[in-house]
C-alpha positions as a Markdown table, in Angstrom:
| # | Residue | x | y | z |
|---|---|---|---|---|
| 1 | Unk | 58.3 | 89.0 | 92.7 |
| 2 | Unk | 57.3 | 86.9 | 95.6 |
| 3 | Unk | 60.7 | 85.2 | 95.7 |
| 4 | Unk | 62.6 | 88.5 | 95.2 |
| 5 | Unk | 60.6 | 90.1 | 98.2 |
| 6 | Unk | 61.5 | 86.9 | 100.2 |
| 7 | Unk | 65.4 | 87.6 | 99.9 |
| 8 | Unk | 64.9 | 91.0 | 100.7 |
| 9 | Unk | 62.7 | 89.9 | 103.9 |
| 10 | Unk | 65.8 | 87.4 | 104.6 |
| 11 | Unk | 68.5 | 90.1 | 103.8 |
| 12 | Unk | 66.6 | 92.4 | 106.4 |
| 13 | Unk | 66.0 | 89.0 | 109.3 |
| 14 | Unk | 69.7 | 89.0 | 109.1 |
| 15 | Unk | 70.5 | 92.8 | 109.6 |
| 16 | Unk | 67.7 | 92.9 | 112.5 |
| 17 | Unk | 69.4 | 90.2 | 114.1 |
| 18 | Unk | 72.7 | 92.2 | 114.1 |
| 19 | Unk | 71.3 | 95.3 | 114.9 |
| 20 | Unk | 70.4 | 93.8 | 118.2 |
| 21 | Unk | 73.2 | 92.1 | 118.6 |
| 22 | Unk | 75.1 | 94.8 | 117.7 |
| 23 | Unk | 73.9 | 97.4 | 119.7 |
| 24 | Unk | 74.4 | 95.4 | 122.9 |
| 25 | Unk | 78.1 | 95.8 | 122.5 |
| 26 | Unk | 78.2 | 99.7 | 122.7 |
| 27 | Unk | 80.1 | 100.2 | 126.5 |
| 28 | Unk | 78.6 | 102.9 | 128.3 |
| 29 | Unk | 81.1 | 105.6 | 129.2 |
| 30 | Unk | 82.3 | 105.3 | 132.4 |
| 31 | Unk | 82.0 | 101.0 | 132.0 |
| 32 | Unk | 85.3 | 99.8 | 131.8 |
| 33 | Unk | 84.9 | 95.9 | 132.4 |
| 34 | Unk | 84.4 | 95.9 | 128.9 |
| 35 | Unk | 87.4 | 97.7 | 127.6 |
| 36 | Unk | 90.5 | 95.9 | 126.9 |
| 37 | Unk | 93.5 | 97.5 | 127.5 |
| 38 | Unk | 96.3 | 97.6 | 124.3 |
| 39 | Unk | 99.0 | 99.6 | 126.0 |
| 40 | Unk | 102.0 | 100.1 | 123.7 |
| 41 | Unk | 105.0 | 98.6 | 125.0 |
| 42 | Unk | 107.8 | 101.4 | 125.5 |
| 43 | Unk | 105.4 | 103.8 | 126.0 |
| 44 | Unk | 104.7 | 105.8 | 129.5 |
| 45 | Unk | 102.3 | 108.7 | 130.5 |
| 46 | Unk | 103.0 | 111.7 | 130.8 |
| 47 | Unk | 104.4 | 112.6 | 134.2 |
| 48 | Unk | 104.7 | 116.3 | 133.5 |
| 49 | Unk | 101.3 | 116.6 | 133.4 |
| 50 | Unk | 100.5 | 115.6 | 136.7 |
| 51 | Unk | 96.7 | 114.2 | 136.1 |
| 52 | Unk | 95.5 | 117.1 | 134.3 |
| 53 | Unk | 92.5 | 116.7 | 131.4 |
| 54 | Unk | 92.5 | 119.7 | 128.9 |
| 55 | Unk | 89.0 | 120.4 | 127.1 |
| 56 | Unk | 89.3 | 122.0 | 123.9 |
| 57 | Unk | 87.3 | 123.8 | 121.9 |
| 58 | Unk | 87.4 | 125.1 | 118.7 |
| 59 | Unk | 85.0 | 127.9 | 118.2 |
| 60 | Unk | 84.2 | 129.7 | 114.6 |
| 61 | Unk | 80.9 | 132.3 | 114.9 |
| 62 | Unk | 79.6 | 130.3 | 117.6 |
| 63 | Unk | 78.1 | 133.0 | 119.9 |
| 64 | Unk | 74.9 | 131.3 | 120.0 |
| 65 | Unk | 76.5 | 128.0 | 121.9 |
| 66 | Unk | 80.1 | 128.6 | 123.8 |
| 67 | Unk | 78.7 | 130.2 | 127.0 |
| 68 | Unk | 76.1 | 127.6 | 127.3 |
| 69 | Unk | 78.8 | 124.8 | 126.5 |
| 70 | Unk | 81.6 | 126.5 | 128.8 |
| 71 | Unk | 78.9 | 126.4 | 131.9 |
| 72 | Unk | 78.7 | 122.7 | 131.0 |
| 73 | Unk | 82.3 | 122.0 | 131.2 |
| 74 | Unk | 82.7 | 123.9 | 134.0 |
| 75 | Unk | 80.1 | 122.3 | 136.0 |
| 76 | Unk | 81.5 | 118.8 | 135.4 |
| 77 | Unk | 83.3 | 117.3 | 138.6 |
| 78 | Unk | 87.2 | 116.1 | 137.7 |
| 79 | Unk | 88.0 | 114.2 | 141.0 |
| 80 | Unk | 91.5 | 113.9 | 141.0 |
| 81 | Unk | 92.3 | 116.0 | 138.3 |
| 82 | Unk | 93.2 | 119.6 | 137.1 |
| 83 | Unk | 90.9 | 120.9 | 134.6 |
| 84 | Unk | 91.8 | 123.5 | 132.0 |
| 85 | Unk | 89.3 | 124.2 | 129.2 |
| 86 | Unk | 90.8 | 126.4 | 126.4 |
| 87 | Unk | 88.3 | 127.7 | 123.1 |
| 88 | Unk | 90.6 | 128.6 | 120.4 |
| 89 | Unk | 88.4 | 132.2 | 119.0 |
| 90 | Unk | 88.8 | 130.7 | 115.4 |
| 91 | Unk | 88.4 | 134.3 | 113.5 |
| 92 | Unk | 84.9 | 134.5 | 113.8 |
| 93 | Unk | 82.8 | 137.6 | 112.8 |
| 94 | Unk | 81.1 | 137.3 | 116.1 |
| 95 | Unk | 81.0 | 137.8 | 119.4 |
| 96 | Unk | 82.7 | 134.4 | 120.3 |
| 97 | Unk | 85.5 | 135.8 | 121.6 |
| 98 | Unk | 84.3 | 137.7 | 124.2 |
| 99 | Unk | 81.9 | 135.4 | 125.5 |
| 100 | Unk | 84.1 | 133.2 | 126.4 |
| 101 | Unk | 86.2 | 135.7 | 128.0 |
| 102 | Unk | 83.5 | 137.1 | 130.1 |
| 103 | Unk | 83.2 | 133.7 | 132.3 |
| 104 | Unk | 85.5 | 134.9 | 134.5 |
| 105 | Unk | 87.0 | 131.1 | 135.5 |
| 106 | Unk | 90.4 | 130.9 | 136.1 |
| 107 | Unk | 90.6 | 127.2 | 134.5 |
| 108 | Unk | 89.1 | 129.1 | 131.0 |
| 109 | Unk | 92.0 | 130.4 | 128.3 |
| 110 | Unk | 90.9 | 132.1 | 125.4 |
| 111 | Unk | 93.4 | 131.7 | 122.3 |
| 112 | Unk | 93.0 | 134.0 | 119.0 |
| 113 | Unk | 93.4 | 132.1 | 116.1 |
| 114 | Unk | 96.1 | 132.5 | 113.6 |
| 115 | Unk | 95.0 | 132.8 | 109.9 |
| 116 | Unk | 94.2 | 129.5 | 107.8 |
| 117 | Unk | 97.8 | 128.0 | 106.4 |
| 118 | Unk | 98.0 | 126.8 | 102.9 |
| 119 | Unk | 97.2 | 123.5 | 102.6 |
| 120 | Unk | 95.2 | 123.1 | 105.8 |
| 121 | Unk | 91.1 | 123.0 | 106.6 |
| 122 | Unk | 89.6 | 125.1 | 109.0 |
| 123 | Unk | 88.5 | 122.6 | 112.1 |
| 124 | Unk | 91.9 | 120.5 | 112.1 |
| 125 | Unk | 94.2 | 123.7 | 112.2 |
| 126 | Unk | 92.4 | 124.9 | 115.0 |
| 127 | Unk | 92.3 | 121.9 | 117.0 |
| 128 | Unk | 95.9 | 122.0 | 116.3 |
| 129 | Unk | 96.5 | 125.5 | 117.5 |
| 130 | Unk | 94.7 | 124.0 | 120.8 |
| 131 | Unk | 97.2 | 121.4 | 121.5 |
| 132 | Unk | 100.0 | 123.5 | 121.6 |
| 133 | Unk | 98.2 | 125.7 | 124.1 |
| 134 | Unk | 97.5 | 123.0 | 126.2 |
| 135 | Unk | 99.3 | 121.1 | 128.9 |
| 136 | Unk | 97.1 | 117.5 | 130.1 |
| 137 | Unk | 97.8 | 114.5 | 129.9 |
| 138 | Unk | 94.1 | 113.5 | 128.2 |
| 139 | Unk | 93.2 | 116.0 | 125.5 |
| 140 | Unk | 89.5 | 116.5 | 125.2 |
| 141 | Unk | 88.4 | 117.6 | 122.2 |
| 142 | Unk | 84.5 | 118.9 | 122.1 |
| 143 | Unk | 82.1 | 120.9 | 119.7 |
| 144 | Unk | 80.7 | 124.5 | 120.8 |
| 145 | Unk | 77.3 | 123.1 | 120.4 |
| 146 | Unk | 78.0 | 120.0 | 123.0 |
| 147 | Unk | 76.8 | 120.1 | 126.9 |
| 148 | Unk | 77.9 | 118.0 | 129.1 |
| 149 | Unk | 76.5 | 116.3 | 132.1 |
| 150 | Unk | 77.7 | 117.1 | 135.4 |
| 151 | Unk | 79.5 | 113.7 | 135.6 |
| 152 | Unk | 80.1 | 113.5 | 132.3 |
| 153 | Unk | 84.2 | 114.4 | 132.4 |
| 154 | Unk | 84.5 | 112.2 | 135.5 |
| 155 | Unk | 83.1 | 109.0 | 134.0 |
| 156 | Unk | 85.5 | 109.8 | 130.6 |
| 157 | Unk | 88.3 | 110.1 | 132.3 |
| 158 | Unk | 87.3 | 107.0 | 134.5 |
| 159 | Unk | 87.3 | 104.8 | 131.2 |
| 160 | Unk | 90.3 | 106.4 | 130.3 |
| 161 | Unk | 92.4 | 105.4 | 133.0 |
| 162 | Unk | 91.9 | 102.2 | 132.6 |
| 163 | Unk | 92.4 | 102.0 | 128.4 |
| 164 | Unk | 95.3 | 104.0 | 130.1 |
| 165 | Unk | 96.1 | 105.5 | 126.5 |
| 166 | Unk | 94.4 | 105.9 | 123.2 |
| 167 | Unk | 90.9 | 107.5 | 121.5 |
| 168 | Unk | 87.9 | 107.7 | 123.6 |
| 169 | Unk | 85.1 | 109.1 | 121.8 |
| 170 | Unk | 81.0 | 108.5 | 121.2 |
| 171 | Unk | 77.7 | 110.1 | 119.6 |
| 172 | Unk | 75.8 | 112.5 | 122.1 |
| 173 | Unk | 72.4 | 112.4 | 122.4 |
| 174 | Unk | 71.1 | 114.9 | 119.5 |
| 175 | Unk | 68.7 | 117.1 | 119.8 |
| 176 | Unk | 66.4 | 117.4 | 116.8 |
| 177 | Unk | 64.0 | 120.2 | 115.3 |
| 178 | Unk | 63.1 | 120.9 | 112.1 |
| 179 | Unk | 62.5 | 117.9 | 109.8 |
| 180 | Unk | 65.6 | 117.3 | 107.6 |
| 181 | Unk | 67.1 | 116.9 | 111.1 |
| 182 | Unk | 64.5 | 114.8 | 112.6 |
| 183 | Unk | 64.9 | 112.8 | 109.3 |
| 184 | Unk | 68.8 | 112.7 | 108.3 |
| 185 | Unk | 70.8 | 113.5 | 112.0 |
| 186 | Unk | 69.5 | 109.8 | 113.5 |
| 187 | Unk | 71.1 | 108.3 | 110.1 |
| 188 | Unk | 74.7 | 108.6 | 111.6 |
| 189 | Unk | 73.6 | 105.8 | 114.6 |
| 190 | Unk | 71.8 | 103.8 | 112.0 |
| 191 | Unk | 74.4 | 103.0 | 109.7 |
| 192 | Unk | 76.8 | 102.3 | 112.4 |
| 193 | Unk | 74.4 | 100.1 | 114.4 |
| 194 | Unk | 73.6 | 98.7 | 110.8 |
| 195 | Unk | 77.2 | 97.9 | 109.4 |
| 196 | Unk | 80.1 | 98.4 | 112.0 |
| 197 | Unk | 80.5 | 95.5 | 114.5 |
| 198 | Unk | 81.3 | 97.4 | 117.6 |
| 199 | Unk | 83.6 | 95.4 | 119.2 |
| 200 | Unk | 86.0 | 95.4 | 116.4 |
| 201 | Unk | 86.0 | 99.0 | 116.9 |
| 202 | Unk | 88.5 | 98.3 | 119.9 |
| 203 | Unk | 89.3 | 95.3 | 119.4 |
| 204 | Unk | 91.0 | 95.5 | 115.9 |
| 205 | Unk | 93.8 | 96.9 | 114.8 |
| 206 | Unk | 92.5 | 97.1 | 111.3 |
| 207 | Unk | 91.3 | 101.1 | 110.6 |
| 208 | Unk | 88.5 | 100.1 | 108.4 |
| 209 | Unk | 86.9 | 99.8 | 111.5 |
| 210 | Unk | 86.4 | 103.3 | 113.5 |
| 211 | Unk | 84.0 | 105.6 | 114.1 |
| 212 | Unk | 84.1 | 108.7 | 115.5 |
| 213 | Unk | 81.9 | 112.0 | 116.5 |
| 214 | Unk | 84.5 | 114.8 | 116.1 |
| 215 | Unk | 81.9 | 116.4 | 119.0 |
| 216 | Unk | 83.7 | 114.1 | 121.7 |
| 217 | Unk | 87.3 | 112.7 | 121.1 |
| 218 | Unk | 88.9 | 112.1 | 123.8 |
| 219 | Unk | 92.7 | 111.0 | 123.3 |
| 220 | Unk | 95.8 | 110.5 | 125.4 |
| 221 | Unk | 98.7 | 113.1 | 124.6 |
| 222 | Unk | 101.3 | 110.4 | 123.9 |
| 223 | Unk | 98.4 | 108.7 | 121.5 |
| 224 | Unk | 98.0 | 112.0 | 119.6 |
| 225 | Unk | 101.8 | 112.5 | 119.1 |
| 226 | Unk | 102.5 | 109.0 | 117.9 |
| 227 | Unk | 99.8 | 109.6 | 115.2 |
| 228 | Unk | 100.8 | 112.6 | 113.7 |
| 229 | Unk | 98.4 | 114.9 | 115.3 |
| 230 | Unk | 96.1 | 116.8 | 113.3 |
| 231 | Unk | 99.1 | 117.8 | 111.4 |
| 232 | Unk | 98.8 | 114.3 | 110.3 |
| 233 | Unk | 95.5 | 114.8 | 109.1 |
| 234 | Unk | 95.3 | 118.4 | 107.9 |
| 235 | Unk | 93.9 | 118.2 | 104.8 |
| 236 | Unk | 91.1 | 115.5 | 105.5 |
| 237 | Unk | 87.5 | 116.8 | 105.4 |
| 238 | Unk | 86.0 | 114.4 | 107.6 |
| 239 | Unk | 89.1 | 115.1 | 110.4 |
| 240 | Unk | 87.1 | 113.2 | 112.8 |
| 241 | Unk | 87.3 | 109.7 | 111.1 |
| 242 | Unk | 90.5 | 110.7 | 109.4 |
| 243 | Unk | 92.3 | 111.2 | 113.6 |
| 244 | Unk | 90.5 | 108.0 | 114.9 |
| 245 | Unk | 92.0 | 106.1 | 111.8 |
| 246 | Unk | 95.5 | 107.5 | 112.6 |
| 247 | Unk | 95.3 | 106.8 | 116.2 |
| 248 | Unk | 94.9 | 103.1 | 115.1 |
| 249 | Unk | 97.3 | 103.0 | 112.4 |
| 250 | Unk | 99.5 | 104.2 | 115.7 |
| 251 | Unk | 98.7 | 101.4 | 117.4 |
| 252 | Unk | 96.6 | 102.5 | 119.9 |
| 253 | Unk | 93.2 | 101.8 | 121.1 |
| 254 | Unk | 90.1 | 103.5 | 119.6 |
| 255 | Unk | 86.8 | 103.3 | 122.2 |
| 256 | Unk | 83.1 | 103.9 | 120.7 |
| 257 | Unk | 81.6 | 104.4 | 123.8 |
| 258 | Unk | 78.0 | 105.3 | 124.8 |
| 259 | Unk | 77.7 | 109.1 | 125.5 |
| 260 | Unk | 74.0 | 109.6 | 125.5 |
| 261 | Unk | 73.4 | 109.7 | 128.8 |
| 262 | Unk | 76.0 | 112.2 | 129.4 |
| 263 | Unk | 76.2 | 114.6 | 126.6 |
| 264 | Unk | 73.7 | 116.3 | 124.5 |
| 265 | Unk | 73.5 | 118.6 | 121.0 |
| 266 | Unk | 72.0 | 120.0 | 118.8 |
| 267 | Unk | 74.4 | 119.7 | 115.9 |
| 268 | Unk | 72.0 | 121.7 | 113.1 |
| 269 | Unk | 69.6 | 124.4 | 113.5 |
| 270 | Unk | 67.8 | 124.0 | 110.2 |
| 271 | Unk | 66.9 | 122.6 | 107.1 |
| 272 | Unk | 70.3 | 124.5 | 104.9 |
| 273 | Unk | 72.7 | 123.8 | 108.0 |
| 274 | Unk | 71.6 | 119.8 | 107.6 |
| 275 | Unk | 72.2 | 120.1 | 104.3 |
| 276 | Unk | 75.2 | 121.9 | 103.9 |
| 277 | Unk | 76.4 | 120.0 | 106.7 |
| 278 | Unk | 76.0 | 116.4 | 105.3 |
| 279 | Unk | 76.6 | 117.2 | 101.8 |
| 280 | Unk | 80.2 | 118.3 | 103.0 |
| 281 | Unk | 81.0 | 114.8 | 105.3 |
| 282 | Unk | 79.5 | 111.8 | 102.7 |
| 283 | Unk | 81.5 | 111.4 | 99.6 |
| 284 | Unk | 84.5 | 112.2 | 101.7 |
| 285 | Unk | 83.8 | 110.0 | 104.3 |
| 286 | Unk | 83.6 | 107.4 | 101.3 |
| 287 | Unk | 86.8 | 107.7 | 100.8 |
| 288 | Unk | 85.3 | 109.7 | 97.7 |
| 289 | Unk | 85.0 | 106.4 | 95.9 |
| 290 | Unk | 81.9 | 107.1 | 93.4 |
| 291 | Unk | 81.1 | 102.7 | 93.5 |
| 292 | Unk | 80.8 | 102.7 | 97.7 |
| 293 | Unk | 78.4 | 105.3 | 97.2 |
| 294 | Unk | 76.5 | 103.9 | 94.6 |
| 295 | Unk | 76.8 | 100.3 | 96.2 |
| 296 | Unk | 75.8 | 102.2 | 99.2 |
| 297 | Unk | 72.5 | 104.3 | 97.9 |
| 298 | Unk | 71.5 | 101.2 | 96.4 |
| 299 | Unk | 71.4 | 98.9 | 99.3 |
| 300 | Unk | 69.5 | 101.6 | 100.8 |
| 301 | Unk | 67.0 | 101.9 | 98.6 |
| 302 | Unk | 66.7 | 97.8 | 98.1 |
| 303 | Unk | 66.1 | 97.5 | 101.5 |
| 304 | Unk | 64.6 | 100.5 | 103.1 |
| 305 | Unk | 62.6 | 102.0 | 100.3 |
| 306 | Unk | 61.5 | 99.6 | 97.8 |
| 307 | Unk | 59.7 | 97.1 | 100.1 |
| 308 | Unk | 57.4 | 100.3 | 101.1 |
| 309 | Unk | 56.9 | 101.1 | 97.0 |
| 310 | Unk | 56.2 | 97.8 | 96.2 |
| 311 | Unk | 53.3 | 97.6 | 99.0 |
| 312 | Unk | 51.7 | 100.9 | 97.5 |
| 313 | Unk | 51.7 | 99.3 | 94.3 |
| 314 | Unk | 50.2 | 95.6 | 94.8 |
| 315 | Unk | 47.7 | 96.9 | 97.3 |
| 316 | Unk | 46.6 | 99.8 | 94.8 |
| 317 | Unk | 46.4 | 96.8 | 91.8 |
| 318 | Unk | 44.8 | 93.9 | 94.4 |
| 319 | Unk | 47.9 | 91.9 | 94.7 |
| 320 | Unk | 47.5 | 90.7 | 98.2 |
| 321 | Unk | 49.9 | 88.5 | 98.4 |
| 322 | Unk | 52.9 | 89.9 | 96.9 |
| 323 | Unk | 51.5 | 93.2 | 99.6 |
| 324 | Unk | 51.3 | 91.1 | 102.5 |
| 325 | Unk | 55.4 | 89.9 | 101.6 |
| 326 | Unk | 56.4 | 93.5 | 101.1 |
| 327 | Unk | 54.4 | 95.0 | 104.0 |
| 328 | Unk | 56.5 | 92.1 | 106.4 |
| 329 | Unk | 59.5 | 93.9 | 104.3 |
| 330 | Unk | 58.5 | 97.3 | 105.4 |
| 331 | Unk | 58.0 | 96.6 | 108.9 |
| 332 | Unk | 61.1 | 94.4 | 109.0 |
| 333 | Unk | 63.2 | 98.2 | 108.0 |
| 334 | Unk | 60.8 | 100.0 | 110.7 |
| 335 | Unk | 62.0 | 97.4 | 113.5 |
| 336 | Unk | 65.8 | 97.7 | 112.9 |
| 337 | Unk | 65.6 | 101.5 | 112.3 |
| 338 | Unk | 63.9 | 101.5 | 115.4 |
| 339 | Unk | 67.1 | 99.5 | 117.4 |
| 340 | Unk | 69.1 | 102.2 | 115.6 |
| 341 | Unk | 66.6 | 105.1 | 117.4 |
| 342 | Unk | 66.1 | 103.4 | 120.7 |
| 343 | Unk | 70.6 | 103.1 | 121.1 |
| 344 | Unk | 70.2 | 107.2 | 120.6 |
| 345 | Unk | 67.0 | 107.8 | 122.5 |
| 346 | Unk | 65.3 | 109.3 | 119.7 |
| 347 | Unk | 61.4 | 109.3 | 119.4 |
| 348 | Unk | 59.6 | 105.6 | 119.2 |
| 349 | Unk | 57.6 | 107.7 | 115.9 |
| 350 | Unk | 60.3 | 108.3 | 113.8 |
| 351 | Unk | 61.3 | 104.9 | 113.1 |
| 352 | Unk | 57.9 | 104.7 | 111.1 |
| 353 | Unk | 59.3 | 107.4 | 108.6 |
| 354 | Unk | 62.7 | 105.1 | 107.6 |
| 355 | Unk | 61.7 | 104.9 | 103.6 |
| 356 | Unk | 61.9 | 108.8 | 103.9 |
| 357 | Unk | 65.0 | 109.2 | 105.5 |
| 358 | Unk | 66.8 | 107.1 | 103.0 |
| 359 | Unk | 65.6 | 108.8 | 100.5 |
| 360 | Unk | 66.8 | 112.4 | 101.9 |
| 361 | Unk | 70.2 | 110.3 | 102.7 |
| 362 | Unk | 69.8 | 109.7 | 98.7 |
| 363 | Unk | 70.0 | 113.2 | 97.5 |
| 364 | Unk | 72.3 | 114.7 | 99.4 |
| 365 | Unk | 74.4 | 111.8 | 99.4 |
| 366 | Unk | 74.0 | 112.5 | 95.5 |
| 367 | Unk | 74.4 | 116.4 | 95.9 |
| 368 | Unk | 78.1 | 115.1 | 98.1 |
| 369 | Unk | 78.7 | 113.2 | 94.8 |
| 370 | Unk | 78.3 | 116.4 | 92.1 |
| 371 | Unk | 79.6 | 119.0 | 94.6 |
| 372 | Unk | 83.3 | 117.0 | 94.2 |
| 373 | Unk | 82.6 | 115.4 | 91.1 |
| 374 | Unk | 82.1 | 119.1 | 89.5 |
| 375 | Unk | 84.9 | 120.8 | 91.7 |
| 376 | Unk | 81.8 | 122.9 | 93.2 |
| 377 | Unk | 82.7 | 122.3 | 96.3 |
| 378 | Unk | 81.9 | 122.5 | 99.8 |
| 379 | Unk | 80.4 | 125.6 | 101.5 |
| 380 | Unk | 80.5 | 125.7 | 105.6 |
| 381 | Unk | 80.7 | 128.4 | 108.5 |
| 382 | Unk | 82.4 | 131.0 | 105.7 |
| 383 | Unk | 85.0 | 128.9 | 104.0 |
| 384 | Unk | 84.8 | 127.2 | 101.0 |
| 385 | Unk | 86.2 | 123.2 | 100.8 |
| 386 | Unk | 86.9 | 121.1 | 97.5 |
């Protein structure tokens, strides 16, 4: 047992070591010494657009969140640019609609959206509905629940002059509050500080290696027509991933940039929306292939939950050497969680509770499994996904 607890101490040296490393590669938005520019050949902004950014906003029963993120966008400075910001009303049953009328800003459309075609999910038709409604040059998607920073839009659009064309796009800094989100939400830096080498992100033309945060995307107008569009892409539940993947597969350049300090959410407000939430993204963003899961949960629990077991065990029976090996394990999965926490500015305590948060990870990762598996499906914000 020694032995095995040694490998697993070695496997977890090795993925601390690239945690650090890795997490040293993520630019900061607004940093472009470290973008590299892959401009297409034959291709050319748009001059009809005259420097304009459009924000867009896709907004289904989110009352609670599109005045607050509205006041955001319109606070942001845009030196140099026109700013329109246009929230597609997506049918809600709530007073979305009218609250984002009732800013009164010049620079704010409102569009009503049309009603869910056949063979299309909810989020990708109305981002879709959004493009044709807009007019810029950059095309800025964002969330309802986002806020931005004052100088958040400048600093985007600073990096994106000089990728000149392509994806732009990054993981806000998430604001947690009940438990399953303190526990699950930080899991989306983790496995990409984990797994992901960063600099292939932008670097490679190979799509296997993307990430995105369908919260911030940020793509070039001649990028997003070369790739199909959401049209492209209409039927993928995780449309996020599935756009930054096409924009490659275009050619173009895909940026995972550092957005903390300039954009904040609160993505979930509970324990069900977590749930929900998560249980709808993780087989599909698998690829819905049933052996990277299991490979996947596995890993997971080798590394991250049974060094903590095993410690229980051999200090409870007196073993105190085999709990001295898997108590170095333990601490070994606190430190690299604990990278993965400090590149998202969550709290230095939650690190501590890693063996937990895998094992949350597990069962709805599980749940993700059954609800496709068993053609249950997918509930979320009123519509039902398979």
């Amino acid at each position: 047992m020694i032995v095995f607890l040694q490998i697993i101490i070695g496997c977890l040296l090795l993925q601390y070591l690239f945690a650090l490393w890795n997490t040293a590669q993520l630019p900061k938005l607004g940093i472009s010494k470290s973008i590299h520019t892959t401009k297409v050949s034959g291709s050319s902004s748009t001059e009809e657009c005259n420097r304009r950014v459009s924000v867009l906003i896709p907004a289904r029963d989110e009352a609670d969140n599109i005045g607050d993120c509205l006041a955001s966008v319109l606070a942001c400075t845009s030196t140099g640019w026109d700013l329109e910001v246009i929230v597609l009303d997506d049918r809600s049953s709530d007073e979305t609609g009218r609250i984002a009328r009732a800013t009164g800003d010049e620079r704010v459309k409102v569009v009503d959206g049309r009603e869910l075609p056949d063979g299309w999910l909810g989020k990708s038709n109305a981002c879709n509905q959004l493009v044709e409604a807009a007019s810029g040059e950059w095309l800025l998607f964002l969330d309802a629940d986002i806020r931005l920073k004052p100088e958040a839009l400048e600093n985007a659009l600073g990096m994106a002059e000089t990728q000149e064309e392509g994806l732009i796009t990054g993981f806000a800094y998430q604001h947690t509050g009940t438990w399953l989100e303190k526990l699950v939400v930080p899991l989306m830096t983790f496995t990409i500080i984990c797994h992901l080498p960063i600099p292939l992100v932008r670097a490679s033309r190979d799509p296997r290696f993307v990430a995105a945060h369908g919260g911030f995307m940020l793509v070039h107008r001649n990028s997003y027509i070369r790739c199909g569009g959401h049209a492209a892409i209409r039927s993928d539940l995780v449309d996020d991933m599935a756009l930054a993947r096409a924009v490659k597969k275009a050619g173009d350049q895909v940026t995972l940039a550092d957005i903390t300090d300039y954009a904040e959410m609160r993505m979930y407000h509970n324990a069900s929306e977590v749930w929900n939430g998560y249980r709808k993204n993780i087989y599909a963003g698998l690829g819905r292939r049933s052996v990277i899961l299991l490979g996947m949960l596995s890993l997971y629990t080798l590394l991250y939950v049974f060094p903590l077991a095993a410690f229980i065990f051999f200090s409870v029976t007196g073993q105190a050497a085999e709990a001295s090996w898997a108590l170095s394990a333990s601490l070994l999965g606190i430190a690299i969680k604990r990278i993965s926490d400090a590149s998202a500015r969550q709290s230095v305590w939650l690190c501590l509770l890693i063996s937990v948060s895998i094992l949350c990870l597990a069962v709805i990762a599980i749940s993700s499994w059954w609800g496709s598996r068993s053609g249950q499906g997918y509930e979320w914000k009123g519509r039902r996904y398979l």
